[in-house]
MMTF fields as JSON, N, C-alpha, C and O atoms, coordinates in Angstrom:
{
  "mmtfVersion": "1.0.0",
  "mmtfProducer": "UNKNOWN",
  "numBonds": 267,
  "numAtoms": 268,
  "numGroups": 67,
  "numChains": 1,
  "numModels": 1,
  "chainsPerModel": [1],
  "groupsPerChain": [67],
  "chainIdList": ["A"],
  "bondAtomList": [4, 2, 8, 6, 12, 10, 16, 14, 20, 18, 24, 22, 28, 26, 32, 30, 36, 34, 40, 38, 44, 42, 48, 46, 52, 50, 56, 54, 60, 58, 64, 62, 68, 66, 72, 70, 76, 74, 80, 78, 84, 82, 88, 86, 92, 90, 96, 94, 100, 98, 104, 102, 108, 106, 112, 110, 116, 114, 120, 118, 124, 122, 128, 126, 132, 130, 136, 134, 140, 138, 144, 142, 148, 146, 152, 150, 156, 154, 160, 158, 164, 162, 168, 166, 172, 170, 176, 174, 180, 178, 184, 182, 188, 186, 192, 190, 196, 194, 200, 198, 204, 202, 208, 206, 212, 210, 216, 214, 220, 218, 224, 222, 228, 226, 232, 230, 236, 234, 240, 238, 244, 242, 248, 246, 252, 250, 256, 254, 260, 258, 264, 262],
  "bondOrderList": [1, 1, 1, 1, 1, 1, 1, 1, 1, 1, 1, 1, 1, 1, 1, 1, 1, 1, 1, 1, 1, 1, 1, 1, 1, 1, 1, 1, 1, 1, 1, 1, 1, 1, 1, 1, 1, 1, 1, 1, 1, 1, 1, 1, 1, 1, 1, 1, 1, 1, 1, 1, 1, 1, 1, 1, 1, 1, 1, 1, 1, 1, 1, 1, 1, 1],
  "groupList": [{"groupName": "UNK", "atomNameList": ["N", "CA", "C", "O"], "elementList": ["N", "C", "C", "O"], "formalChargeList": [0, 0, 0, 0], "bondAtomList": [1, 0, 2, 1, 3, 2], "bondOrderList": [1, 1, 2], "singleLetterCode": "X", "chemCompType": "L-PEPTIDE LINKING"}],
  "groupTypeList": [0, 0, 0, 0, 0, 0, 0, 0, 0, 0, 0, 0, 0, 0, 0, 0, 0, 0, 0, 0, 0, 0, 0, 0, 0, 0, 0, 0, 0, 0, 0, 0, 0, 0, 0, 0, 0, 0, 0, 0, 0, 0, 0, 0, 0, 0, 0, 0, 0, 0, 0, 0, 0, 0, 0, 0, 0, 0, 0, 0, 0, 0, 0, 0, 0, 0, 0],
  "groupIdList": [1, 2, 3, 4, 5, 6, 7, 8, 9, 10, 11, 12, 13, 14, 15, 16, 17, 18, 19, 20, 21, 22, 23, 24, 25, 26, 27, 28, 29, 30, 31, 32, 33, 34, 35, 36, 37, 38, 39, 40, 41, 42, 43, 44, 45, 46, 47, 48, 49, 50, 51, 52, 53, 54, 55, 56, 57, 58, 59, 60, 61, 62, 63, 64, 65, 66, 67],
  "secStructList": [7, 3, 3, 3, 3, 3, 3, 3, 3, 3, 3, 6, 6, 3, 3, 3, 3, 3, 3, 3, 7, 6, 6, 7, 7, 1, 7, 3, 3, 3, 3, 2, 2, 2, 2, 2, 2, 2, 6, 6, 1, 7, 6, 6, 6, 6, 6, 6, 7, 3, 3, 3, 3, 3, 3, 3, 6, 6, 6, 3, 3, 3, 3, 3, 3, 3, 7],
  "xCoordList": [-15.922, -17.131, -18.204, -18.177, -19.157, -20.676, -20.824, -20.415, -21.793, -22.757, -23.958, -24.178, -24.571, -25.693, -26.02, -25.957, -26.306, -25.984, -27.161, -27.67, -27.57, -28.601, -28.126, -27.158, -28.817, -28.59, -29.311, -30.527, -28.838, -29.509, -30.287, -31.513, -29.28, -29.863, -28.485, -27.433, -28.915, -27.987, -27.228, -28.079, -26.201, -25.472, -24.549, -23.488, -25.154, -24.515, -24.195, -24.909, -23.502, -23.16, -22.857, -22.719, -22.811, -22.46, -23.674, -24.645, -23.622, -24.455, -24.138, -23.003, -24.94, -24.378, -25.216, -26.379, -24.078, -24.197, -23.462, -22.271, -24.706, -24.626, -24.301, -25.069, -23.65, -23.442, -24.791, -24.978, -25.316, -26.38, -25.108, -24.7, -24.15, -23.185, -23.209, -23.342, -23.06, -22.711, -21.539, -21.558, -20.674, -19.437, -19.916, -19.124, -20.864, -20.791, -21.624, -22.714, -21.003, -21.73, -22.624, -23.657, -21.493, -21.222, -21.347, -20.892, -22.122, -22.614, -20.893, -20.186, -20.804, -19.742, -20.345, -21.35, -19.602, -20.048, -19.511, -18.3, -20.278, -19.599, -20.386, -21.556, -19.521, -20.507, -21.46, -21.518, -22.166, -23.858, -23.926, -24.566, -23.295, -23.477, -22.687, -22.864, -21.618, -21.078, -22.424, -22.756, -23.014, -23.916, -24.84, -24.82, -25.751, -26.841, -26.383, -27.144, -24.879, -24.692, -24.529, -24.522, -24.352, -23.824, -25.576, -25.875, -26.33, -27.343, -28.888, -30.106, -28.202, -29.626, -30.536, -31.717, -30.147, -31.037, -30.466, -29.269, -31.364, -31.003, -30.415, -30.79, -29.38, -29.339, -30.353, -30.455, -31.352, -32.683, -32.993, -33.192, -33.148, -33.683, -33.113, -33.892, -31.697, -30.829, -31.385, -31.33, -32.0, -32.274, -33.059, -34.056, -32.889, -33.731, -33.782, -34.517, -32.701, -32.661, -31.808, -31.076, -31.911, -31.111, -30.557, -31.143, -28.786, -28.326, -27.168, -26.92, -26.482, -25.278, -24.075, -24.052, -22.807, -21.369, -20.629, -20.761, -19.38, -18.55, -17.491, -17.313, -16.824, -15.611, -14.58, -14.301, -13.566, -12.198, -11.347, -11.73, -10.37, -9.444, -8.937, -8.194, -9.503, -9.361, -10.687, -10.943, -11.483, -13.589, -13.486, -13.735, -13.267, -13.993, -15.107, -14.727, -16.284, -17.322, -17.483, -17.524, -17.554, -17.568, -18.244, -18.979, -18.596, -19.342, -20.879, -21.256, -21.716, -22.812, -23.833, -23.939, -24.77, -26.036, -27.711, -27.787, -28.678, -29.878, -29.741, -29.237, -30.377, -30.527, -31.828, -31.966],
  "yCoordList": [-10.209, -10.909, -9.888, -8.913, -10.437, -9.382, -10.043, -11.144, -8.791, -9.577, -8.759, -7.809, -9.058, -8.513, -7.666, -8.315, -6.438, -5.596, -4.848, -4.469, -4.695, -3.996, -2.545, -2.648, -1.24, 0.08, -0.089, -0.23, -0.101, -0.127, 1.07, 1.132, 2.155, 3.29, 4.039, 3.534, 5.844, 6.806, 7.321, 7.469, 7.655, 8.238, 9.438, 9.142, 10.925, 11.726, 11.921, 12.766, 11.514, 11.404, 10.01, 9.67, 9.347, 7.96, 6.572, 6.481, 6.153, 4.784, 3.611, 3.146, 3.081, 1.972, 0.662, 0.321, 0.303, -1.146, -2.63, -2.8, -3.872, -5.281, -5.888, -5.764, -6.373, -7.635, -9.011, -9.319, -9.424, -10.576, -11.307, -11.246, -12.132, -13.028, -13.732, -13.193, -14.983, -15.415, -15.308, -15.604, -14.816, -14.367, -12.425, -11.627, -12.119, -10.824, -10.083, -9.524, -10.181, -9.58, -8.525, -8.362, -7.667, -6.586, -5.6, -6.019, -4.081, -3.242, -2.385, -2.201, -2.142, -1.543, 0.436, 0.808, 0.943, 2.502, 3.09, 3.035, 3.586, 3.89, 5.151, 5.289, 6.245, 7.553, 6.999, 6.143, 8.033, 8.173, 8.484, 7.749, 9.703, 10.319, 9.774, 10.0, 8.826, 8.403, 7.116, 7.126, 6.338, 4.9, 5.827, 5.907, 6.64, 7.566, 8.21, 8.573, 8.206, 8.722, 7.823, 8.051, 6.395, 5.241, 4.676, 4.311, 4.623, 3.758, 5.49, 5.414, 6.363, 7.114, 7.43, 7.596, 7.552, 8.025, 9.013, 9.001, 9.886, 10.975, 10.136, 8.963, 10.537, 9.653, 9.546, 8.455, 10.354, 9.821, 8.773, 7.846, 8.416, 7.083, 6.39, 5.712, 5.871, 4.591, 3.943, 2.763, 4.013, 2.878, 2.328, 2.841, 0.786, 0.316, -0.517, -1.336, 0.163, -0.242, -1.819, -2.169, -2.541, -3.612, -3.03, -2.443, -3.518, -3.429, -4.321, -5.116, -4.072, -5.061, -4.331, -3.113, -5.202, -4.292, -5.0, -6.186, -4.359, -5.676, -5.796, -4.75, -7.036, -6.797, -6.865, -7.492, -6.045, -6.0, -6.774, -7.101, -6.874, -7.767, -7.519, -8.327, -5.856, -5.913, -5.971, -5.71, -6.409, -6.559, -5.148, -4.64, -4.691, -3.343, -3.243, -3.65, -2.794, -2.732, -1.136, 0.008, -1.704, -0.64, -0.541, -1.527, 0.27, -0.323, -0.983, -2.154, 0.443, 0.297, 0.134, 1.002, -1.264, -0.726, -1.664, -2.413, -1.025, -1.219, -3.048, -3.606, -3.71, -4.983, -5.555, -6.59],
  "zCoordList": [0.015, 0.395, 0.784, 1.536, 0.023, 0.491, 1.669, 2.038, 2.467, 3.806, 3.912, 3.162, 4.653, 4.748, 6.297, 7.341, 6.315, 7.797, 7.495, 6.44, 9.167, 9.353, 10.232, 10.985, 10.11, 11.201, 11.98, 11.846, 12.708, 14.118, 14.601, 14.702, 14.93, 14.893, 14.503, 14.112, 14.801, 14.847, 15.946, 16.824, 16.378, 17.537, 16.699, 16.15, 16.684, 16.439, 15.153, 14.614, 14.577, 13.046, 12.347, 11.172, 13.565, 13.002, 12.6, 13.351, 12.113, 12.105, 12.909, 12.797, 13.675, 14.404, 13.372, 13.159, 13.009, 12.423, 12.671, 12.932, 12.489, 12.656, 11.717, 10.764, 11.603, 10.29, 10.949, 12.126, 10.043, 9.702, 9.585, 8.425, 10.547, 10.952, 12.337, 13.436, 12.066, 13.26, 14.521, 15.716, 13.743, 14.917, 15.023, 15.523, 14.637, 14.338, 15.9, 15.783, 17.114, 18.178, 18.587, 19.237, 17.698, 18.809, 17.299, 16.235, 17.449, 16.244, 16.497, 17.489, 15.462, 14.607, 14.089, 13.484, 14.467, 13.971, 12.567, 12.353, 11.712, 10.607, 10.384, 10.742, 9.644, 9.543, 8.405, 7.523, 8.989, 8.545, 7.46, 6.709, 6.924, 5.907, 4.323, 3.126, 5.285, 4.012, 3.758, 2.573, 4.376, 4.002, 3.431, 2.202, 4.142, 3.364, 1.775, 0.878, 1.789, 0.013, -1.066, -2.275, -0.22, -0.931, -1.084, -2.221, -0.365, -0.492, -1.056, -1.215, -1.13, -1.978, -0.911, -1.215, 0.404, 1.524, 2.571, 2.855, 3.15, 4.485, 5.255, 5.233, 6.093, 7.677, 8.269, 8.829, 8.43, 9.433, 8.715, 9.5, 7.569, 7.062, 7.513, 8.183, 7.682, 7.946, 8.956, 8.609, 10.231, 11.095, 10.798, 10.29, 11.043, 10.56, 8.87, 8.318, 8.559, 7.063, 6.858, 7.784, 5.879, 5.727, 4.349, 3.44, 4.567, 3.573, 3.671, 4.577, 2.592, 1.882, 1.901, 1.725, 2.161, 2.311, 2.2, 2.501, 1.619, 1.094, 2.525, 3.149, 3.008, 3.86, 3.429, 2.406, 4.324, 3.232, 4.522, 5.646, 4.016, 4.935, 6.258, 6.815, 7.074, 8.123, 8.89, 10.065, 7.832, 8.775, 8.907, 10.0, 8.274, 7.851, 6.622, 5.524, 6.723, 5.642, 4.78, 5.232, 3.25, 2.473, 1.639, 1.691, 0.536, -0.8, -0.077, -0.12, 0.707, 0.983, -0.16, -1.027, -0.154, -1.276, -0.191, 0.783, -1.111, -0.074, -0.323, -1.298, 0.919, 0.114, -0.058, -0.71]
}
């Protein structure tokens, strides 16, 4: 399943990201550098950005693209 997630910001190397979900609270950290290689942008770009990710069966998000 696609969803739709926004970066919030950066902490160090990581990306802090939201899922656009209703059970979805609380931002989730994923490195930076891997979403910035998947979506064609620096990490300083990522906050702020909306994008798309698929979930896999433990709500983990992968298969970053811009949305």
């Amino acid at each position: 399943m696609r969803v739709q997630v926004k970066v919030l910001l950066l902490v160090g190397a990581e990306a802090e990201v939201i899922a656009d979900a209703t059970d979805a609270a609380t931002p989730v950290r994923y490195p930076a550098a891997e979403i910035a290689a998947a979506v064609g942008l620096s990490e300083r770009e990522l906050p702020g950005k909306k994008l798309t990710a698929e979930v896999d069966s433990r709500e983990r998000l992968s298969g970053w693209a811009l949305a």
